[in-house]
C-alpha positions as CSV (number, residue, x, y, z in Angstrom):
1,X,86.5,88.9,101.7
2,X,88.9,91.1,99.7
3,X,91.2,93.6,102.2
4,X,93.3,96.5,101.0
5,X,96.8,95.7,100.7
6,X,98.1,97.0,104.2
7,X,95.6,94.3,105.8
8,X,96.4,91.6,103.7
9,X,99.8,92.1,104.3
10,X,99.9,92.2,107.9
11,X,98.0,88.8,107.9
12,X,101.0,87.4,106.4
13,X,102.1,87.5,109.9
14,X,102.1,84.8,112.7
15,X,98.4,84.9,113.8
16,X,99.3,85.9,117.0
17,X,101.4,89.1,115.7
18,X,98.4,89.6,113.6
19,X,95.9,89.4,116.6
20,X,98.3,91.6,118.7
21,X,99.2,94.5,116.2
22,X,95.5,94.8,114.8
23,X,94.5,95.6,118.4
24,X,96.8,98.2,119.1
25,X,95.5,99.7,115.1
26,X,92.2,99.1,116.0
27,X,92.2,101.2,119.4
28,X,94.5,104.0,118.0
29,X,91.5,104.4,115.0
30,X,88.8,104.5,117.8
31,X,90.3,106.4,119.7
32,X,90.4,109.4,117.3
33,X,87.2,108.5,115.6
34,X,85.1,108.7,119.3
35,X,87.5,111.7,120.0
36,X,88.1,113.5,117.1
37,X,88.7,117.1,118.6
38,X,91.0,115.8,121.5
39,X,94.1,116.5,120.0
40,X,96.3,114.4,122.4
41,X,95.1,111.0,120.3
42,X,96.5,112.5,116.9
43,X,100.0,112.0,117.9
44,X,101.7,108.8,118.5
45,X,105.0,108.6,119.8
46,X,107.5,105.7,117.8
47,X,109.7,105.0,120.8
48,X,106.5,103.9,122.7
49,X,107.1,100.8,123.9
50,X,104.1,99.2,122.5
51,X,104.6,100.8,119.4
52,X,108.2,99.1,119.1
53,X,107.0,96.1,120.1
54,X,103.6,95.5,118.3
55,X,103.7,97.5,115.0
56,X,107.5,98.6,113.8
57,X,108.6,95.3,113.8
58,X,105.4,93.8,112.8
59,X,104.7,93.7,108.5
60,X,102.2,96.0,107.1
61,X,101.5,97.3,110.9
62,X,102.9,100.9,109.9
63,X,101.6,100.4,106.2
64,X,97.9,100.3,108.1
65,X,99.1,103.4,110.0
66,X,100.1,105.8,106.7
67,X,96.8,104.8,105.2
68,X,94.6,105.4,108.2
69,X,96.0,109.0,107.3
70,X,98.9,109.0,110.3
71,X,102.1,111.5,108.6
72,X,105.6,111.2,109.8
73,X,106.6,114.5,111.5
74,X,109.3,116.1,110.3
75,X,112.0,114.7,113.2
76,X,110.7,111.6,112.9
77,X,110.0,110.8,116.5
78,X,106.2,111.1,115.9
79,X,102.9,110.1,113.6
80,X,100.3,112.6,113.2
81,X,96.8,112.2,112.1
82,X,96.3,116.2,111.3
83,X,94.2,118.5,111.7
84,X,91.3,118.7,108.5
85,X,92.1,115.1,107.3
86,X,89.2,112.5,106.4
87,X,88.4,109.6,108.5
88,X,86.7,107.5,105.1
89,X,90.3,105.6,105.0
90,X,90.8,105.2,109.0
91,X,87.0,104.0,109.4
92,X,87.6,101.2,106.3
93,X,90.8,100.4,107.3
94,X,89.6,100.2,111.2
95,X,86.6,98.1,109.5
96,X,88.9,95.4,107.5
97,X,91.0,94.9,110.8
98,X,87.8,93.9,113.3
99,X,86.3,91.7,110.4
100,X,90.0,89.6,109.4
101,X,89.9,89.7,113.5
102,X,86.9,87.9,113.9
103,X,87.5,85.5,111.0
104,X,90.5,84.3,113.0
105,X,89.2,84.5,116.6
106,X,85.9,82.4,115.2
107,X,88.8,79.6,113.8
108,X,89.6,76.9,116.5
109,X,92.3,76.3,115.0
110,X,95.7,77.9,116.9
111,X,99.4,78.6,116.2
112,X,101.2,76.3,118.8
113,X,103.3,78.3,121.2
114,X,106.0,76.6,119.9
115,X,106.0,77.7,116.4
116,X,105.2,81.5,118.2
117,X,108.1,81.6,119.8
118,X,110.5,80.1,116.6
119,X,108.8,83.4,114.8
120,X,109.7,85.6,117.8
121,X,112.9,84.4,117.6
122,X,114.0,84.5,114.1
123,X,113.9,88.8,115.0
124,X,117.5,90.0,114.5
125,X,118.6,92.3,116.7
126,X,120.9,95.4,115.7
127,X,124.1,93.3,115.4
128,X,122.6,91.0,113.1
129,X,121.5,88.0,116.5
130,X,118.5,86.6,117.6
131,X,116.4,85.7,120.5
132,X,117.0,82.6,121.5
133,X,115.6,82.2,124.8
134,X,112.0,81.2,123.7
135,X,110.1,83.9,125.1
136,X,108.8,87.1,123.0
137,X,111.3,89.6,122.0
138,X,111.7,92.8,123.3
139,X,112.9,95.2,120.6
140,X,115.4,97.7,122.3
141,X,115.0,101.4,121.1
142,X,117.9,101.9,119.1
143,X,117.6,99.2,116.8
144,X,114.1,100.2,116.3
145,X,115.6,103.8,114.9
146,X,118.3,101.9,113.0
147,X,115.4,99.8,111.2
148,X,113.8,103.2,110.4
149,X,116.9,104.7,109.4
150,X,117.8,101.8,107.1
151,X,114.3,101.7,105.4
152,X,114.7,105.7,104.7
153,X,118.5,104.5,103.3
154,X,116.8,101.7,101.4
155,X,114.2,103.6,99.9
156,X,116.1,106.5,98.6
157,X,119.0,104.0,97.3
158,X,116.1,102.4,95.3
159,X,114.4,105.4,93.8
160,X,117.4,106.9,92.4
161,X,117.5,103.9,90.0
162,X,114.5,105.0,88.3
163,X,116.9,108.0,86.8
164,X,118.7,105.3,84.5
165,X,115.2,105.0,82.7
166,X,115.7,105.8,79.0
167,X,112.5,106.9,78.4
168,X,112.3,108.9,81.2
169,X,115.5,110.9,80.0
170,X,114.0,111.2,76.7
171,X,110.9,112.8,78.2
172,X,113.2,115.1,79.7
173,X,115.7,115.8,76.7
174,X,112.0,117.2,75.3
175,X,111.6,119.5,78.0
176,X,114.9,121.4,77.7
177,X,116.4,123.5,75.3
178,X,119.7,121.3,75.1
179,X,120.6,123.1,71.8
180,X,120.8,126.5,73.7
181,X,122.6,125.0,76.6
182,X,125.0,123.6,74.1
183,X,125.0,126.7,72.1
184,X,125.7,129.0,75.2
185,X,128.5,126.5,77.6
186,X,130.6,126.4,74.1
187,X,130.6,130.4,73.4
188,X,131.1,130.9,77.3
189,X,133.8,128.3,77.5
190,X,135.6,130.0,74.2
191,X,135.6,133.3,76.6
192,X,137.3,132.0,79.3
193,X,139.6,130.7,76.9
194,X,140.6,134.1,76.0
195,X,140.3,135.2,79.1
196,X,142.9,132.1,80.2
197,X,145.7,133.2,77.9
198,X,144.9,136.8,78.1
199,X,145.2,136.6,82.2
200,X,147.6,133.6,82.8
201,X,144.8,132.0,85.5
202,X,145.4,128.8,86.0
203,X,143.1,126.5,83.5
204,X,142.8,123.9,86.3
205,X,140.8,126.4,88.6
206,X,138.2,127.1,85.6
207,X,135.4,124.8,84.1
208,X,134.7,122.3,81.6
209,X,132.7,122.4,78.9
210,X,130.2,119.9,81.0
211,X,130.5,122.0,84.1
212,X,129.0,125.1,81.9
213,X,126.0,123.0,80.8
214,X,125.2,122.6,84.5
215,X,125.4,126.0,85.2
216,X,123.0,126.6,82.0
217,X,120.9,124.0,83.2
218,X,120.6,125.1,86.5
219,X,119.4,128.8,85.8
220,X,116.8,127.6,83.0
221,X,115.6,125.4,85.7
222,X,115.2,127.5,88.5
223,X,113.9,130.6,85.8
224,X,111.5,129.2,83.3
225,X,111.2,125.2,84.4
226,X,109.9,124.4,88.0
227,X,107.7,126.8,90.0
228,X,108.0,126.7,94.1
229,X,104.9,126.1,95.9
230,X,104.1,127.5,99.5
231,X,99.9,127.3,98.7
232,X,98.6,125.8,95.3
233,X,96.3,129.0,93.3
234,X,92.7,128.5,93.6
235,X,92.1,126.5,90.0
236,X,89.1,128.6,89.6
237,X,89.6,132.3,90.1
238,X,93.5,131.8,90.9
239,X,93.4,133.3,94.4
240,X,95.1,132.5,97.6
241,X,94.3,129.1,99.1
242,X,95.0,127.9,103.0
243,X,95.9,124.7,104.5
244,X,93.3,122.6,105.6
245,X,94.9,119.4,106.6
246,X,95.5,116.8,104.0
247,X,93.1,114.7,102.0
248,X,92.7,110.7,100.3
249,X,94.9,110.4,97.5
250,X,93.2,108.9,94.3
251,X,94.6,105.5,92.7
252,X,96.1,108.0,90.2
253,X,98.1,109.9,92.5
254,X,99.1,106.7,94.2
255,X,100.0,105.3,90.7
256,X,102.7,108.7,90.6
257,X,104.1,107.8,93.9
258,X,101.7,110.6,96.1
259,X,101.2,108.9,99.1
260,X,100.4,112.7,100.5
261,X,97.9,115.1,99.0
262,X,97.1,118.5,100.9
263,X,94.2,119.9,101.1
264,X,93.7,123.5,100.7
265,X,90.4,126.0,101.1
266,X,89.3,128.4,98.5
267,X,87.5,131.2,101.1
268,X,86.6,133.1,97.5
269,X,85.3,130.0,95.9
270,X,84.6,128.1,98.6
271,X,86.3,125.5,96.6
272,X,88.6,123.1,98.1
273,X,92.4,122.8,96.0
274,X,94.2,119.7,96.1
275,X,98.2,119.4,96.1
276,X,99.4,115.8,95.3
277,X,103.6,115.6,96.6
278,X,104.3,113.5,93.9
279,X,107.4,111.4,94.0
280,X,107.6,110.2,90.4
281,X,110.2,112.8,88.5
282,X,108.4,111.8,84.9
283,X,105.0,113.3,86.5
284,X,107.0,116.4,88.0
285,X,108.2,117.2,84.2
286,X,104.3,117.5,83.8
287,X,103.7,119.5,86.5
288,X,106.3,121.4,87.3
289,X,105.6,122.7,90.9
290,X,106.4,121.5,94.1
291,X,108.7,122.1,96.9
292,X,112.3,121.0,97.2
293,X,112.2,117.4,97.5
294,X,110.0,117.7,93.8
295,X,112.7,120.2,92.4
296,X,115.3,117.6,93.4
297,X,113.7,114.9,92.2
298,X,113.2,116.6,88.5
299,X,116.7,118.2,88.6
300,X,118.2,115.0,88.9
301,X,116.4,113.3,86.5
302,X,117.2,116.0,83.9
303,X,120.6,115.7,84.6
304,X,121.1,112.5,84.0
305,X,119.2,112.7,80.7
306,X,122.3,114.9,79.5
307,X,124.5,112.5,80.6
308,X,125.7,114.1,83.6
309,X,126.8,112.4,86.5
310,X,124.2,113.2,89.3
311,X,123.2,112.3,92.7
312,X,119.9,112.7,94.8
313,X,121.5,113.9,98.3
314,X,118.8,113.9,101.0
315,X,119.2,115.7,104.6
316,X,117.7,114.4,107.3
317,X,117.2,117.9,109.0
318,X,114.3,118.3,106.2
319,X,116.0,119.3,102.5
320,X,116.7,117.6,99.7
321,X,119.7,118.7,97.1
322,X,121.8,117.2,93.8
323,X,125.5,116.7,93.2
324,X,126.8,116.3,90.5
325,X,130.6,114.6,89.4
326,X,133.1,117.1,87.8
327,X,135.6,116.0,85.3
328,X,137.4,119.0,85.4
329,X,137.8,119.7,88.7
330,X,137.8,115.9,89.6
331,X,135.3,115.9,92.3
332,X,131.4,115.8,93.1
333,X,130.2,119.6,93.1
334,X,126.8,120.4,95.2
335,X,123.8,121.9,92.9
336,X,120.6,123.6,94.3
337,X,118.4,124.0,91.8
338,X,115.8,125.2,94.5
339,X,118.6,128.0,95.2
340,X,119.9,128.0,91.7
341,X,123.1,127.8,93.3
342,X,126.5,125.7,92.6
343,X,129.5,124.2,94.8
344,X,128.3,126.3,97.7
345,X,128.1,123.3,100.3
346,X,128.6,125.3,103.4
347,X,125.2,127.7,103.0
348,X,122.9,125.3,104.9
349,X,124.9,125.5,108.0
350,X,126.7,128.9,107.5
351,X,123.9,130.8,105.7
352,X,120.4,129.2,106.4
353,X,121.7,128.2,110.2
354,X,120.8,124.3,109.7
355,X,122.1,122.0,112.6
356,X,122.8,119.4,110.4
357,X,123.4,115.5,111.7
358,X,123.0,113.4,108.5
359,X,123.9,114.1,105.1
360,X,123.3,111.2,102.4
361,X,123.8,111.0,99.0
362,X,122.5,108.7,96.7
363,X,123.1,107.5,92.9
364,X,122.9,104.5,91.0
365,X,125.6,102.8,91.3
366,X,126.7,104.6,95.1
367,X,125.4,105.7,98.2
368,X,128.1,108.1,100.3
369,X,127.9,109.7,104.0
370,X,128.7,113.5,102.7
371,X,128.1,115.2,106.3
372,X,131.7,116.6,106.1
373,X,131.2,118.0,102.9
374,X,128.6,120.5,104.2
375,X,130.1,121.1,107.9
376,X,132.8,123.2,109.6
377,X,132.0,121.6,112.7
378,X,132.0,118.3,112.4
379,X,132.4,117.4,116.0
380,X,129.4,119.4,116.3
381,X,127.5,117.4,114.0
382,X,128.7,114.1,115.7
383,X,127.1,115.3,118.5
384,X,123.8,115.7,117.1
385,X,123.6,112.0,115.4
386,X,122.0,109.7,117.5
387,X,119.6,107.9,115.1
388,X,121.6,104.9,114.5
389,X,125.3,103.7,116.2
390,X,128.2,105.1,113.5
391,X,130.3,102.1,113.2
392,X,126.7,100.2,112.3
393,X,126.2,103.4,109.7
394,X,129.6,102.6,108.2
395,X,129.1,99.0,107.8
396,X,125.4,99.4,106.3
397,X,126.9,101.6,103.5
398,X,129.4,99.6,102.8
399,X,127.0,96.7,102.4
400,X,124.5,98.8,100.3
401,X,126.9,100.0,98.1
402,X,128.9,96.4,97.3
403,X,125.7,95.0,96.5
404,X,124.5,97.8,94.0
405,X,128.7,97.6,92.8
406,X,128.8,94.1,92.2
407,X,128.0,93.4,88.7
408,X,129.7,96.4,87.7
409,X,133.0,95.8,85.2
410,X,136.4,95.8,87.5
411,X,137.8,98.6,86.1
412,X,134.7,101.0,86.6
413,X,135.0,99.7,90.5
414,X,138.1,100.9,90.6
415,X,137.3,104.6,89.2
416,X,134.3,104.4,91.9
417,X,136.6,103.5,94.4
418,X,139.4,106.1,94.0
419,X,136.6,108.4,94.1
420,X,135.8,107.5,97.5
421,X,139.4,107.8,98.3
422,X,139.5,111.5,96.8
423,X,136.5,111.9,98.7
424,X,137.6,111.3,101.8
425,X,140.8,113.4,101.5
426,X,138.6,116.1,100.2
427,X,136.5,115.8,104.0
428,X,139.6,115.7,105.8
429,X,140.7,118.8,104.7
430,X,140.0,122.4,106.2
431,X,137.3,124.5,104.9
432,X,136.9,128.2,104.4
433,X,133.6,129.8,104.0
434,X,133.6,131.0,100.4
435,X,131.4,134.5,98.9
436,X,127.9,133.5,98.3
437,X,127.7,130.9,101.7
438,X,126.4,133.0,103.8
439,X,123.4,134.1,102.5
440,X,120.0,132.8,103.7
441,X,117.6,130.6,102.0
442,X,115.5,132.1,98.7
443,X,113.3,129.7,97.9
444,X,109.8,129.7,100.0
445,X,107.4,132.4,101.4
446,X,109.2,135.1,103.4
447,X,107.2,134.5,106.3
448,X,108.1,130.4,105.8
449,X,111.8,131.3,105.6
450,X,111.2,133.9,108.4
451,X,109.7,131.5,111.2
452,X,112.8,128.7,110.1
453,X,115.4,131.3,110.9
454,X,117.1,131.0,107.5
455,X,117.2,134.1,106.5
456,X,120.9,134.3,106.5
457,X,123.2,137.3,107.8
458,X,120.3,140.0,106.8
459,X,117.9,138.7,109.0
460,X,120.3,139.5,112.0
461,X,118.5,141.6,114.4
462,X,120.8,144.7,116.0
463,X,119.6,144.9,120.2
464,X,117.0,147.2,120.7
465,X,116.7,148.6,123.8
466,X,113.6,150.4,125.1
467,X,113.3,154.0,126.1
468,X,110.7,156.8,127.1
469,X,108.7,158.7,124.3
470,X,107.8,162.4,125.5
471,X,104.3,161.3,125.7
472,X,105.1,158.4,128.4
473,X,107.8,160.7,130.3
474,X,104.7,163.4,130.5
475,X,101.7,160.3,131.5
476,X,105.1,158.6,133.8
477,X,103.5,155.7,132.5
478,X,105.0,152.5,130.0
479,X,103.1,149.7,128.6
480,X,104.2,147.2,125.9
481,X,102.2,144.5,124.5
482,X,103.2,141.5,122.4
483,X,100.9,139.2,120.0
484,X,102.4,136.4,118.9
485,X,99.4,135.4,117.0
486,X,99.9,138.5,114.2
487,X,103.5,139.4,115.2
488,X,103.6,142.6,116.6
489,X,104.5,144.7,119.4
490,X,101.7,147.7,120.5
491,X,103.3,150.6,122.3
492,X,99.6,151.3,124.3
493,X,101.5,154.4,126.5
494,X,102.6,155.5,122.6
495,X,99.6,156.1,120.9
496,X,99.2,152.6,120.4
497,X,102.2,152.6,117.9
498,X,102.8,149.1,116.4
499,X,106.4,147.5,115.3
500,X,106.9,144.1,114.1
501,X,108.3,141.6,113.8
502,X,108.8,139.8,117.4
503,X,112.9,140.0,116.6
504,X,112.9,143.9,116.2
505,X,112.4,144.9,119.5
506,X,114.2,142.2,121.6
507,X,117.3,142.9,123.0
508,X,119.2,139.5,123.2
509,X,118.6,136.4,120.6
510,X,119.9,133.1,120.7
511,X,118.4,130.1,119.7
512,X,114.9,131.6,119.0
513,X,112.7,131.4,116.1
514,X,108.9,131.8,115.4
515,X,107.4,128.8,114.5
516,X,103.5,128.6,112.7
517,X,101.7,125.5,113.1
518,X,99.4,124.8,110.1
519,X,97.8,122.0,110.8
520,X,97.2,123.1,114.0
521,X,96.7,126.9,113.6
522,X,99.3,127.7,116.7
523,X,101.8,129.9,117.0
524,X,104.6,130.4,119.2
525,X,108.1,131.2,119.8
526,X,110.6,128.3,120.2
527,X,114.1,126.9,120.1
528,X,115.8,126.2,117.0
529,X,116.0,123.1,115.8
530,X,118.6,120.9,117.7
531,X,119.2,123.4,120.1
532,X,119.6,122.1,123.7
533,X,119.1,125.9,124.9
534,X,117.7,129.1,123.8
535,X,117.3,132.6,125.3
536,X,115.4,136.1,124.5
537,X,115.6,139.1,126.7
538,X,113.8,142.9,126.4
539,X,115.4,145.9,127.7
540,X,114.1,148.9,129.4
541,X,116.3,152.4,129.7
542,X,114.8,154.9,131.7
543,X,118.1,156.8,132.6
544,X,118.4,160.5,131.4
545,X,114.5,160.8,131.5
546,X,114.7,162.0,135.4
547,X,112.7,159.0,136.3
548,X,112.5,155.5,138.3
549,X,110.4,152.3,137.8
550,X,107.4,152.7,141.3
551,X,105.3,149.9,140.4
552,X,105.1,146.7,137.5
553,X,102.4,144.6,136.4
554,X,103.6,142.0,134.0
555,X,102.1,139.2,132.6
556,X,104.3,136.5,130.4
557,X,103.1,133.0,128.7
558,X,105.3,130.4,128.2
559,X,104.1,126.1,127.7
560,X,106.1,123.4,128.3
561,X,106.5,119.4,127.2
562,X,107.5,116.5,129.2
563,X,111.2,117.8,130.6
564,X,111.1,121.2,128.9
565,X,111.6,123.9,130.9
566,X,111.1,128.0,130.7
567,X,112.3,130.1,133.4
568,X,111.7,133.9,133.6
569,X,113.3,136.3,135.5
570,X,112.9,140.3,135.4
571,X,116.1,142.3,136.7
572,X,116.2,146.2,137.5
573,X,119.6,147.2,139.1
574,X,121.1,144.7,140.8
575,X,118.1,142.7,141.9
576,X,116.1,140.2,140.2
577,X,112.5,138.5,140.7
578,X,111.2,135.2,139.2
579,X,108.0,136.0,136.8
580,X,105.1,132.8,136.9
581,X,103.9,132.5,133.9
582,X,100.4,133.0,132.8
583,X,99.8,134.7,135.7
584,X,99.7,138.4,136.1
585,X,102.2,139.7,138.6
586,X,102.5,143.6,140.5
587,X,105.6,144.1,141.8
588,X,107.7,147.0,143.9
589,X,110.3,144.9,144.5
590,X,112.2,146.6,141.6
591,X,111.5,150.5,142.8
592,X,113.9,153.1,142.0
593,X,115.4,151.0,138.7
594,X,116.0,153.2,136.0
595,X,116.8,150.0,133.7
596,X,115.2,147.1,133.8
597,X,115.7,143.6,131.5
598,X,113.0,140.7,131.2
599,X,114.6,137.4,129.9
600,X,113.1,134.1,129.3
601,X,115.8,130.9,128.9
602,X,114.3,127.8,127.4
603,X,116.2,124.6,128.1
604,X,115.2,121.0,128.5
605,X,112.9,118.7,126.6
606,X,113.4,114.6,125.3
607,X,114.9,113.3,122.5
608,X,115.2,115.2,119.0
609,X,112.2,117.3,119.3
610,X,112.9,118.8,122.7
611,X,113.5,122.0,120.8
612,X,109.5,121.9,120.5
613,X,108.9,121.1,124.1
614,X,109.5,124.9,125.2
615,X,107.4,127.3,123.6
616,X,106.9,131.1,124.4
617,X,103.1,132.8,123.9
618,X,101.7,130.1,122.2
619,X,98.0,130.9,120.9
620,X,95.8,130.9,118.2
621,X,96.9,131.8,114.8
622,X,93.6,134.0,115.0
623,X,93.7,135.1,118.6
624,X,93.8,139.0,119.7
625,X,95.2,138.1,123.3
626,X,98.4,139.5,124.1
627,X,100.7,136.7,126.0
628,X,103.1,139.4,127.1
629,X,102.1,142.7,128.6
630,X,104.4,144.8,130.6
631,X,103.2,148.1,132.5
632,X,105.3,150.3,134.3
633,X,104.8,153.2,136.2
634,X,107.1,155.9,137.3
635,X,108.4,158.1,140.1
């Protein structure tokens, strides 16, 4: 009987790794093809101890995962099966596992428990030693991050290579208009020339004649090349399309390195849109669409096919960016091309607001930690890195890059390695935030950029505080809703005046942002990413109107995760009450206030996604129930 690949590979195992992983794969695939609306099966956690021990460290066990349908989320601490996605590939998959199962339980013959417990043994742990005491391993935690880390390392060390591809550089030399780049760096360079002996500037502070091609390269690109993507156009009548979950990819799609392929609905049509996330940058100079790991991926490729020295630098906080090596200036310059936006390092963490932890970049013939490059607060950042042990990080780059270095010709080594050298120097040194860093991310849907909190400086709300209309002073009556669902406040003792978004109307913000769930359709307000703690408070003045706070009804939702905790409290004066969430509480405790402040503080949670284990009025995307309503009346 003939398998697909992920099953034939994990029977290369040990039979009885075999017999114990396809267990575990078979039950996960039940269990969400008997249960398929219980959303608590869709998720598996990595550190799960069974998931450690039976699949990561177990050959084509995860493979079987990604082509049941299971997606990394975008921490990495979890696999999701979303929401919308086809069962055809988890049902054969599921189908190939219980028949190779049977073949082997039906065989007599058995691995002795000998030979088990050499292949349990020859594991390395995450200093390099193995078992040795007969028994089955146990795979400690960290290493199992530090295999997932490496693979991630691995991977992007190896794709880079496919840049070097002559053809590949020719395909993209067709795609741009090198004569007008050529044509436009030379009279722009011959400018500041003039400009040079006219002014006296220092020529080391200007650029190269290379440098200006990037900059060419980089506007055409970002101009008239790629196209962002937040929802693929309906093919037919080129309307709007929504996420529905992903979808199979075909052998094609698979052939240009898309593993993933949304799926998106048509509601004009009734017409389903597909968007393969190809990973092959020869396909993407087809195309010419995607979001910022496709525009990095094309970039670099085009800038290595005009011989510029280029880099694929990948963030694990969830972007993806170029660099590119300066003659002139004698060191590697960052390049956007999503951003269309040079040798501004510092705007992910300055402007967008990124909590950064690893930085990596990637070329073919190096592989760098460039954290510092893109930090003022590196200490920070240490802080936040927790995915592998940094002396082990150190060494593993070290190793990586030797290997890739050692058929190179001594005196390029060298040049590689004084680069390094500069490097570090360059890290070591203090930073100022230049003009242009602290503005907040362009490329994406508004509302996209708006629920990430990257916005930049002119998305910072002023405090709004609360205060009596005539029409509430005259009724002595105040009542406030919220709907997190459509994002917007409704002033019901105002006419039933509206104001959005959820930021304009609180009073304190720190930490907060609005998150949308596609896949599945839930929204909420939580903590920023990497944030161990976040608040938001509303305020309330009543003074000058002549009245005081008699009576409050207030009602407040907030959910929580494993550790994560959300506390509420109301204040008026100098007393406070704790609020209970999703239940509605009357109060007079608070009488007489003439100001009056509700805050919520958001704090605990496990691992790298606790931000996501406190959320406040999460609901339906389509709900019309209001999670917080406040009602005051007055005396």
């Amino acid at each position: 009987m003939v398998y697909c690949a992920c099953v034939e590979d994990l029977l290369s195992n040990s039979r009885e790794d075999f017999i114990s992983s396809s267990e575990i794969l078979i039950k996960l695939a039940n269990n969400i093809l008997n249960n398929p609306e219980n959303q608590k099966y869709r998720q598996i956690r990595i550190s799960n101890p069974m998931i450690e021990n039976r699949l990561l460290a177990v050959s084509g066990a995860m493979e079987c995962l990604f082509e049941m349908g299971f997606q990394e989320a975008q921490d990495g601490r979890y696999l999701q099966f979303p929401r919308g996605a086809l069962f055809d590939n988890m049902k054969r998959i599921r189908d190939d596992l219980n028949s190779s199962r049977n073949d082997l339980l039906s065989n007599q013959t058995t691995t002795s428990s000998n030979a088990a417990a050499a292949a349990a043994a020859s594991v390395p742990d995450a200093a390099g030693a193995t078992a040795s005491d007969g028994n089955s391993v146990t795979v400690n935690h960290s290493i199992v991050k530090e295999m997932i880390f490496y693979q991630k390392l691995n991977n992007s060390f190896e794709h880079v290579l496919i840049y070097e591809d002559k053809s590949l550089q020719a395909k993209a030399r067709r795609c741009m208009p090198t004569e007008q780049f050529t044509r436009d760096a030379t009279e722009k360079l011959k400018a500041l020339k003039q400009a040079t002996n006219k002014d006296e500037t220092n020529a080391d502070d200007l650029p190269g004649f290379k440098e200006l091609v990037l900059l060419e390269l980089l506007n055409w690109f970002k101009t008239s090349f790629f196209t962002w993507v937040n929802s693929p156009e309906c093919s037919r009548c080129n309307g709007q399309t929504e996420a529905r979950g992903m979808t199979d990819p075909t052998d094609e799609d698979r052939l240009w390195g898309a593993s993933r392929v949304e799926n998106y609905f048509c509601s004009n049509c009734r017409e389903y849109e597909r968007f393969a996330r190809y990973n092959h940058p020869g396909r993407l100079l087809e195309t010419r669409r995607g979001r910022c790991g496709e525009w990095a991926n094309c970039f670099t490729l085009c800038c290595r096919a005009l011989n510029l020295e280029a880099r694929y630098v990948l963030d694990w906080t969830d972007h993806v960016w170029t660099e590119v090596y300066s003659e002139s200036f004698g060191r590697w310059l960052h390049c956007d091309p999503c951003e269309n936006t040079c040798d501004k390092p510092l705007t992910y963490e300055v402007g967008w607001g990124k909590k950064l932890t690893y930085v990596i970049a990637f070329s073919n013939e190096d592989i760098q930690d460039v954290t510092p490059r893109y930090t003022v607060d590196q200490t920070a950042v240490l802080s936040r890195r927790d995915d592998c042990r940094e002396d082990w990080l150190i060494d593993t780059i070290f190793k990586l890059r030797s290997k890739r270095q050692k058929d190179l010709p001594e005196q390029r080594k060298k040049e590689l390695e004084m680069r390094s050298l500069r490097e570090l120097i360059e890290f070591l040194s203090p930073k100022e935030v230049k003009e242009g860093e602290k503005s907040g991310r362009q490329s994406g849907s508004l509302e996209w950029r708006l629920s990430r909190d990257e916005m930049g400086s002119s998305s910072k709300f002023e405090k709004f505080t609360f205060s009596l209309t005539d029409n509430e002073k005259s009724a002595k009556s105040f009542h406030i809703t919220y709907n997190c669902a459509k994002d917007v406040y409704t002033r019901l003792s105002d006419n039933g005046n509206t104001i959005m978004p959820w930021k304009s109307c609180a009073f304190e913000v720190e930490n907060v942002i609005r998150k949308v769930e596609n896949d599945w359709k839930m929204v909420y307000l939580a903590r920023k990413e990497g944030s161990n703690t976040a608040t938001i408070s509303w305020k309330f003045d009543f003074s000058g109107s002549g009245l005081r706070a008699d009576q409050i009804k207030i009602k407040v939702s907030s959910t929580t995760y494993e550790s994560g905790k959300v506390t509420w409290v109301l204040c008026g004066g100098d007393s406070c009450i704790a609020v209970k969430p999703d239940e509605e509480v009357v109060t007079s405790n608070l009488k007489g206030s003439e100001t009056l402040t509700l805050t919520a503080r958001l704090s605990g949670g496990n691992g790298n996604n606790a931000f996501q284990h406190t959320q406040l009025f999460r609901q339906q995307e389509n709900s019309d129930d209001c999670p917080l309503d406040l009602q005051i009346t007055f005396i």
